[in-house]
N, C-alpha and C positions, 0 to 999 in steps of 0.2 A: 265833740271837743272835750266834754267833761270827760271819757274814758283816756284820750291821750294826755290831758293834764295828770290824774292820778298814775297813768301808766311811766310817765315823763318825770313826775316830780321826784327831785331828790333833797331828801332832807338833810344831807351833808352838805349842802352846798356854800355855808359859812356866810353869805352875804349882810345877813342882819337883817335883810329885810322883813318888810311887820306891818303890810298896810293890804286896806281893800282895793281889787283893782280890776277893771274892768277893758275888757277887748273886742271892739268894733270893729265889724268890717263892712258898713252898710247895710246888710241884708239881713248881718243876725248880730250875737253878739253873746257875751258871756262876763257875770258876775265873780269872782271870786277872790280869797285870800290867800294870803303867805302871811302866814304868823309863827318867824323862827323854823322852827322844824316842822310846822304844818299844816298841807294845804288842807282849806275849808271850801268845798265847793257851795257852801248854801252863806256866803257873806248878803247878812240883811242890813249893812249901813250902806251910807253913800262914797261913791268911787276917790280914795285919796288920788288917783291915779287912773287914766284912762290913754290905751294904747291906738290907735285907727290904724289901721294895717287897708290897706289896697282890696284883701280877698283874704277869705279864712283857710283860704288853700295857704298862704303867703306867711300866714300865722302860723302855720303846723310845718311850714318847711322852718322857719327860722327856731319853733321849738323844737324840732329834730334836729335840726344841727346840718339841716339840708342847705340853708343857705345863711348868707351872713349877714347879722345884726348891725355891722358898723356901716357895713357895703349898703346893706336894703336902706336905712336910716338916709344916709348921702345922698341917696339916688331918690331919697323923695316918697321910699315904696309904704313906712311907716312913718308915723307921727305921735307924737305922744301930749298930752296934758295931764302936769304936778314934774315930779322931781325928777329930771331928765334920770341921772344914776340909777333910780330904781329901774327906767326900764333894763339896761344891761346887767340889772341886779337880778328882773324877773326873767330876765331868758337862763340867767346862770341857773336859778336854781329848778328848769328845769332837763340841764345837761348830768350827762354823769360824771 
């Protein structure tokens, strides 16, 4: 997962966003940041933001752009805890 976050992240992506955030998917999971223009894979605070995704498969299709953020969200497939916007803030930024 850390190589498709670096590989995925774009730092044009304007969002603003600027917090530590953390992605679950039961089995495993993953720490990191967006701070403006840059991701920090070694984020040592505590999660402002935590996403639960169904399966980390489920997580790398919706940061590819394989499937859809609003559609998974509806149907139940993620969930989030903190500020609903960032999460469609943290998929943007890392689309192209």
């Amino acid at each position: 997962m850390h190589d498709l976050l670096t590989q995925r992240f774009n730092p044009d992506h304007n969002t603003g966003l600027d917090a530590c955030i953390r992605f679950d998917w039961g089995s495993g999971g993953i720490l990191f940041a967006v701070r403006e223009t840059q991701l920090l894979l070694d984020c040592d605070s505590q999660p402002e933001m935590t996403i639960y995704f169904d399966s980390e498969a489920l997580a790398k299709d919706l940061l590819c752009g394989e499937a859809d953020p609003v559609m998974a969200f509806m149907q139940g497939q993620f969930r989030a805890s903190g500020h609903l916007i960032w999460v469609f803030h943290t998929m943007a930024a890392f689309r192209p």
